[in-house]
N, C-alpha and C positions, 0 to 999 in steps of 0.2 A: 940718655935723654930722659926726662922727666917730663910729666903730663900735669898743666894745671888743672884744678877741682875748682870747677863755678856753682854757686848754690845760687835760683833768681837770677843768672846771670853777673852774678858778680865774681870775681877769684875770692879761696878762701883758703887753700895749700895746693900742696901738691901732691902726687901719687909719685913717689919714687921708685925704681929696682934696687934692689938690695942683696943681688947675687941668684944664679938660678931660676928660678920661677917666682924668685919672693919678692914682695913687695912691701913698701909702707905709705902710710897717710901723714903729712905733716903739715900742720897748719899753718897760716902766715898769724905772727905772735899778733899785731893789730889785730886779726877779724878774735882772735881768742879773747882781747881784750874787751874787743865791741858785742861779742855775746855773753862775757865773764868766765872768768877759770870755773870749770866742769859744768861747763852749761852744755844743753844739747847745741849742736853744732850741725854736723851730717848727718849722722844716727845718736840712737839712745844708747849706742854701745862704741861710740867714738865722740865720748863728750870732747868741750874745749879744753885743751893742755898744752904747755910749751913744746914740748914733748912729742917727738917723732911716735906713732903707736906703734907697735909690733906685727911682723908680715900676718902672725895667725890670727889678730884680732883686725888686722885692716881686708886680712882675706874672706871673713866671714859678711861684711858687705857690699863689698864688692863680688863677688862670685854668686851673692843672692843678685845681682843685677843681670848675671850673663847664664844664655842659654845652657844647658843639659843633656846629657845624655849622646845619643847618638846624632842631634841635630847640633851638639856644640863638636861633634868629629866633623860633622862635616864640613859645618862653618871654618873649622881651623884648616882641613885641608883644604880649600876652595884659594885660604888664605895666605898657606904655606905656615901655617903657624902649629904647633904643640898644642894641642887640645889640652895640657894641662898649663898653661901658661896663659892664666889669669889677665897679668899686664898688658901683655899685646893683646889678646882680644881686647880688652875696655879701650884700648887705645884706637882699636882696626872699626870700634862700633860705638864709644863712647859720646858720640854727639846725641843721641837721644835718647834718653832711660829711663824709667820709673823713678817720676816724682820728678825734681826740678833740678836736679845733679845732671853737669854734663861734664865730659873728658879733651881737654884738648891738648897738640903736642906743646911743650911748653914754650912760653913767649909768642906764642901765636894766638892774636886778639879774639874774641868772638867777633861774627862778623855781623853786620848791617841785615836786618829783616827788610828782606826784600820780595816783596809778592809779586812782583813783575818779574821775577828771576823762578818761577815754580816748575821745580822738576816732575811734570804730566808722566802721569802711565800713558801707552798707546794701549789698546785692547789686547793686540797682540803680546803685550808684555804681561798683562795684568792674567790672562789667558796660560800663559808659559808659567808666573810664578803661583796659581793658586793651582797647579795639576797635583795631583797624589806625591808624585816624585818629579817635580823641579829637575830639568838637565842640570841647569846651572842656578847658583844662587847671587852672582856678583859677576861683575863684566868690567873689563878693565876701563871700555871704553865710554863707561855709565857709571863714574868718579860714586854718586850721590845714592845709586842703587843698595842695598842692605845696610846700608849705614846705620843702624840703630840697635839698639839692646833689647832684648825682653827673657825673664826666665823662662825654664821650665823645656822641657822634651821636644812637645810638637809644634809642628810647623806651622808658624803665625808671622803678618805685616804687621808692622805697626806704619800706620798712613796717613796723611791728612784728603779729607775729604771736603772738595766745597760742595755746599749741598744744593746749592742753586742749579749748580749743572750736574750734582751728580760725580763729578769727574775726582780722581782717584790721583795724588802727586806722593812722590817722595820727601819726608820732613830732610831741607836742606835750608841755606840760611841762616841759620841757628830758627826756623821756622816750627815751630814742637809740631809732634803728629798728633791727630786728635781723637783718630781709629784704631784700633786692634781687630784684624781682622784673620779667623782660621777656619783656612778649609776643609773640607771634607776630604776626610785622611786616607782613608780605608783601613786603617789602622784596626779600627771597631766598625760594624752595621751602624749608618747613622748617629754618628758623635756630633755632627752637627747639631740634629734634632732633638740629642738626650742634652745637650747643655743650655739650649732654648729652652726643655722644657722644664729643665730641675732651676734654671732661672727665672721661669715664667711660676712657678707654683712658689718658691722662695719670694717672689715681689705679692704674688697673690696673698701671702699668708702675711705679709706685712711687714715683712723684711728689705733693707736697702737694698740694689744692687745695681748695675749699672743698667743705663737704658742699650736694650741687647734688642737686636732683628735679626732673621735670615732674610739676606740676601745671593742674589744669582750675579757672581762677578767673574769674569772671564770664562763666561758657558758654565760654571762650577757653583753650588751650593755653598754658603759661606754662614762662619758666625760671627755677627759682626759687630761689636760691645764698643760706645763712646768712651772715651780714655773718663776716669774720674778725677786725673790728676791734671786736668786740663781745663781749663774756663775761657766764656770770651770776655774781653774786658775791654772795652772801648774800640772796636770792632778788630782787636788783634786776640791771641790767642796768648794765653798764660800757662804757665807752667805753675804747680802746686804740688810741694813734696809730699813725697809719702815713702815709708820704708814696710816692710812685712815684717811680723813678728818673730822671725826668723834673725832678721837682719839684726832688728833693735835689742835681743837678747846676743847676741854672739854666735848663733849656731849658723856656721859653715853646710852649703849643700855638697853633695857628692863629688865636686870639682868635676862632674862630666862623666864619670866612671858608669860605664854600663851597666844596670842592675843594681847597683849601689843605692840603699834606700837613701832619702835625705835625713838627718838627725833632725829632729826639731823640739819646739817648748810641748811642755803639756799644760794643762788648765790652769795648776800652780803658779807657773813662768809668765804665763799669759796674764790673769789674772795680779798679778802683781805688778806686771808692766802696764795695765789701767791706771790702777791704783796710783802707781807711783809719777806716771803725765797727767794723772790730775780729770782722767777718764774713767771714773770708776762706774756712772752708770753703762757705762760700754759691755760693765761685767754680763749684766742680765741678759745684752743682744748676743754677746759673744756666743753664751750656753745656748739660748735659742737658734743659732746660727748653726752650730754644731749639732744640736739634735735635728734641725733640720736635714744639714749634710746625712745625718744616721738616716732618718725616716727616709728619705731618696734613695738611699744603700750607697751614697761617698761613703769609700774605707781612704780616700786618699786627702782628709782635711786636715794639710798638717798646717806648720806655722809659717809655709811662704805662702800659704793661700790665704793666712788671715793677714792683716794688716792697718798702720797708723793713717793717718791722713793729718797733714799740719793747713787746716784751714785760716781764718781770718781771728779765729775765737781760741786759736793751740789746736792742741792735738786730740783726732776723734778717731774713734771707732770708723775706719774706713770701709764702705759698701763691701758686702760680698760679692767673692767673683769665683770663678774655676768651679761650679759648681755642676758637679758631673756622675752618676750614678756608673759606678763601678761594678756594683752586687749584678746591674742586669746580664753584664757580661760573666759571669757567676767567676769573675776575677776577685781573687782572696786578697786584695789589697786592704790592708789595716793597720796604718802608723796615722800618726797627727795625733789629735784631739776628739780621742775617739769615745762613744760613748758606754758599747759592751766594750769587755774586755777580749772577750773572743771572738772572731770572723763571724761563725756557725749558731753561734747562741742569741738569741734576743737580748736587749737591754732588760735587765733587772731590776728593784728598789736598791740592791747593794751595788749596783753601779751610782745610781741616781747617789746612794751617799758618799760614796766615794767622790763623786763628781763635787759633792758639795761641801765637803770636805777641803779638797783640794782650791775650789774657788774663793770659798772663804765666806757662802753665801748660808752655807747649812742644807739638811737634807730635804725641811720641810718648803723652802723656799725652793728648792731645786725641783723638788718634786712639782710644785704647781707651775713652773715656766714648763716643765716636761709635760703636763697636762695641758695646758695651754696650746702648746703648740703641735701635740697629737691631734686635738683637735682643728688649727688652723690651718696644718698641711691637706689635712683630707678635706674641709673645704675648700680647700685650693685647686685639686684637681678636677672637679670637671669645668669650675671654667680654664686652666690651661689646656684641657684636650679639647674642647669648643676652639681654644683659641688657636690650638697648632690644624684645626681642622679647617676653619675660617681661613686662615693666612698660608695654608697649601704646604706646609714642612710635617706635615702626620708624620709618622711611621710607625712600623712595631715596633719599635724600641718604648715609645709613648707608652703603649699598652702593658710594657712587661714594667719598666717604672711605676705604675700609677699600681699596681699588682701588689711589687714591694711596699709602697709607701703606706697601702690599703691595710696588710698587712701586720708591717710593723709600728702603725699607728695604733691599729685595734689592740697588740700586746702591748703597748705600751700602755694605754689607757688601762689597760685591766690590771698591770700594775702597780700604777698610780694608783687605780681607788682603791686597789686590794690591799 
């Protein structure tokens, strides 16, 4: 059985097996001809082509769509499915994913939006799935329950919320979700609070990012970020693609492997995947962005945390998200788009040219986005610690954040002017 691919709701190929765990992407020859041979298509790394692509290159975006880590074993056993077997998950979760791509078995229509048909949490469910450790993640008897995709390790809904009442439903329907919502893990002391607050200091300093709140949903402390790939649009909800700069380059995450860092771009890759969608002021927010993630103490900003967004005007620079200080946990976490080279060491001038080097901006241009925003992070903090104190999500975690970023603003400025 093969699985048709809807972009917008419309078919565009299909996802086939191709023996084993592999898979391929093949398009219907019309929609190749209605976007043009090697036009983007689904990704920047699965242009248009008659041409069935290859399990390795169809695996690198699709497997950027599905979960990770220990929370993608669990999901496959819940499901009876091979943790490393790509196809059946997209197919067991495919109706809802990042950006406006959905999975369905093949020949079987998308179905009628219907909001009289909304599959409601009761409290008691919504209670059961944000605990620490979930008994269960899926119920045979709740067809509509985990049905949706999202990357990355921890344990996240993706939900739609009406906000008139508050009330919490499962995206069913082909109805998109319009919430991301992760609970407090125990994973870390207050992960809640550290990704509110490296969010709230990132929007203070003048950076996009999604509009993000803590909220208390099923007794539990929650973070809980509006999709940005989502809009309303004549009082229904839109789907709006986006892929991470992971996906649109070709690099493949861990397939789920425990401890397996993810490969991803560096400033180079990234930076030329601006340039070449025609986003090239994107450049300047990128490196702001990322020195951002430094000054917080992110070691974990790689390229499924950055990402495109195909708005009304093509492809932009999409809001930053994940953003989470890893240094407070004094966790040596250090891949992505990193700014020192080393965990332990401060950024230096010779990073900053490396940095600018690589981006293609130069060192002196680097250098003053890196001044700029050593100064804009540190006014950023006190009003985000007013603000998590105002709005009742404080904690120490705040404190040891706001510590680092005090810090490694101050040496950064002192390299800059030195």
């Amino acid at each position: 059985m093969s699985l048709d691919v809807y972009l917008y709701g419309e078919p565009i190929g299909q996802l086939l097996p191709a023996g084993g765990t592999d898979y391929q992407l093949a398009y219907d020859a019309e929609r190749v001809e209605g976007f043009g041979e090697g036009g983007a298509v689904l990704s920047n790394s699965l242009l248009g082509t008659d041409e069935p692509y290859s399990s390795d290159t169809t695996r690198a975006y699709v497997e950027g769509l599905l979960p990770e880590g220990g929370r993608r074993e669990r999901i496959a056993a819940e499901l009876g499915i091979d943790p490393g077997d790509g196809y059946s998950l997209i197919a067991a979760l495919g109706r809802d994913c990042p950006g406006a791509v959905t999975f369905l078995p093949e020949d079987e229509p998308e179905a009628e939006m219907d909001s009289d048909a909304v599959a409601w949490l009761s409290d008691g469910e919504l209670e059961e799935l944000t605990a620490a450790e979930p008994q269960r993640l899926f119920d045979p008897n709740r067809e509509e329950r985990m049905r949706f995709s999202l990357p990355g390790a921890r344990h996240k809904l993706s939900l739609m919320r009406e906000e008139r009442s508050g009330r919490w439903a499962w995206p069913t329907h082909d109805m998109p979700s319009t919430h991301i919502v992760k609970p407090e893990s125990g994973e870390h002391p207050d992960l809640v609070a550290n990704e509110m607050f490296c969010t709230t200091v990132a929007r203070e300093a003048g950076l996009m990012v999604a509009p993000t709140a803590v909220r208390m949903i099923g007794g539990r402390r929650c973070l809980v970020a509006e999709r940005f790939d989502r809009a309303p649009e004549d009082g229904v909800t839109e789907r709006f693609h986006q892929e991470s700069f992971s996906q649109a380059l070709g690099f493949a995450p861990g397939a789920g492997a425990p401890g397996v860092a993810a490969e991803g771009p560096g400033f180079a890759e990234s930076c030329g995947l601006l340039r070449a969608t025609g986003e090239e002021p994107g450049i300047i927010l990128l490196i702001a962005g990322a020195l951002c993630h430094y000054l917080l103490g992110n070691g974990d900003a790689h390229g499924a945390n950055f990402g495109l967004l195909f708005a009304y005007e093509g492809a932009v620079l999409a809001p930053f998200y994940d953003l989470c200080s890893t240094a407070v946990y004094d966790d040596p976490v250090h891949t992505g788009m990193t700014i020192a080279l080393d965990y332990y060491t401060p950024a230096s001038i010779d990073d900053l040219a490396r940095i600018g080097e690589e981006s293609g901006i130069g060192l002196d241009h680097c250098r003053r986005v890196a001044g700029n925003m050593a100064e804009r992070v540190s006014g950023a903090l006190l009003p985000a610690v007013t603000q998590a104190k105002e709005e009742g999500w404080h904690a120490p975690v705040v404190e040891g954040i706001t510590q680092i970023a005090v810090d490694r603003a101050l040496a950064l400025s002192e390299e800059v002017e030195g």
